[in-house]
VEXTIKE-999864 format. One line per field, with one value per residue (C-alpha): residue number from 1; x, y, z. Coordinates in Angstrom, 1 decimal. Each point is the difference from the previous one (the first is absolute). Layout:
lumdren = [NUM|...]
east = [X|...]
north = [Y|...]
up = [Z|...]
***
This chain:
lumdren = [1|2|3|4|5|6|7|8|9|10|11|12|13|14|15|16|17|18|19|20|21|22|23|24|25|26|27|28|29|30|31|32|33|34|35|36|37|38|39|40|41|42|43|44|45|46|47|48|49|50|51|52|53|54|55|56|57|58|59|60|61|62|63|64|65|66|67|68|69|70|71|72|73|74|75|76|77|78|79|80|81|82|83|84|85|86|87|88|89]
east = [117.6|-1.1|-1.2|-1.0|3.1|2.1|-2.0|1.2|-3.6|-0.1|-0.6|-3.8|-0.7|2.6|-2.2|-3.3|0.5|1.6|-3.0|-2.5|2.0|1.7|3.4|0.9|-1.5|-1.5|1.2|-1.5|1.4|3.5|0.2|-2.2|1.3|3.7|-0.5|-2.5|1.9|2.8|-2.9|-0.4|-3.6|-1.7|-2.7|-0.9|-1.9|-1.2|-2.6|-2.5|1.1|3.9|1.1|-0.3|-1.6|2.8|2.3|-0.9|-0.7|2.8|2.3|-2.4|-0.1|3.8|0.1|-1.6|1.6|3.3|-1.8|1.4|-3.3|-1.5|1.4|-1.8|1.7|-1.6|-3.7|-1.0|-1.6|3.5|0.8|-3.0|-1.9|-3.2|-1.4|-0.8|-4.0|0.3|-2.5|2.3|-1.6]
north = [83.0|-0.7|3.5|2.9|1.7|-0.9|2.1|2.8|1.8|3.4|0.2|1.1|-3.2|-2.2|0.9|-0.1|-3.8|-0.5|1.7|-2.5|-2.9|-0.8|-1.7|-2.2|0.5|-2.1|-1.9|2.1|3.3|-1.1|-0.7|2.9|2.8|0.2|0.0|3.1|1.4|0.2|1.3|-3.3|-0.4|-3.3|-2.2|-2.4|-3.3|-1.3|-1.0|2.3|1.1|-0.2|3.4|1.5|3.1|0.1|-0.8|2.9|2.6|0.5|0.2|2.8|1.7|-0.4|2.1|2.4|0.2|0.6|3.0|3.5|1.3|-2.4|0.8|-0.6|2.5|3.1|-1.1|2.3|-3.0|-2.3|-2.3|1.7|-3.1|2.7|-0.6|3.5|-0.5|3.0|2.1|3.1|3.2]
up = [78.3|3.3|1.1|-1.1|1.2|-3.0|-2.4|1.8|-0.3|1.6|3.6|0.5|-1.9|1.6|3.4|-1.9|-0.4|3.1|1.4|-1.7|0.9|-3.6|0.8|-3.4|-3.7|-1.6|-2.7|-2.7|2.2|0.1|-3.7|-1.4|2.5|-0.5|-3.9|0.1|2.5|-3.0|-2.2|-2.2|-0.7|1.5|-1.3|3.3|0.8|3.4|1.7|2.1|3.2|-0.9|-0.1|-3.4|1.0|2.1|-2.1|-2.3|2.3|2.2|-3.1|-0.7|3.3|0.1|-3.2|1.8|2.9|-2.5|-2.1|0.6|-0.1|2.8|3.5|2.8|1.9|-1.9|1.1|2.9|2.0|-0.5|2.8|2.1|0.2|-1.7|-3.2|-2.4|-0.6|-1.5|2.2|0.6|1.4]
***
């Protein structure tokens, strides 16, 4: 894999990387995130500053993303740019 683009991860998270200047996974993301992606469970060595976090997370937020339940769309503050602190009269 030489981008993210062939995980086919949902779209708030393609421009979340994009965003923070993530082009190509690592070696441990390109292994690790196409097989939790298919729901296999993963057990992962590297070094310290290669991705792991990485590579586990965004399987997770993908997950998410794919949840009946989860859709960005029914939060009042969606696509607003505002955050919900909460502090409603």
């Amino acid at each position: 894999m030489n981008n993210f683009e062939h995980f086919k991860l949902h779209a708030n998270l393609m421009r979340s990387l994009t965003q923070m200047g993530y082009a190509e996974p690592t070696p441990i993301q390109a292994q690790a995130i196409p097989l939790a992606l298919q729901g296999h469970d993963i057990l992962g060595s590297a070094q310290t500053g290669t991705g792991k976090t990485a590579a586990f997370a965004l399987p997770l937020l993908e997950n998410f993303f794919q949840t009946p339940w989860f859709c960005s769309c029914a939060h009042p503050y969606a696509g607003t740019g505002q955050a919900d602190h909460g502090d409603h009269a």
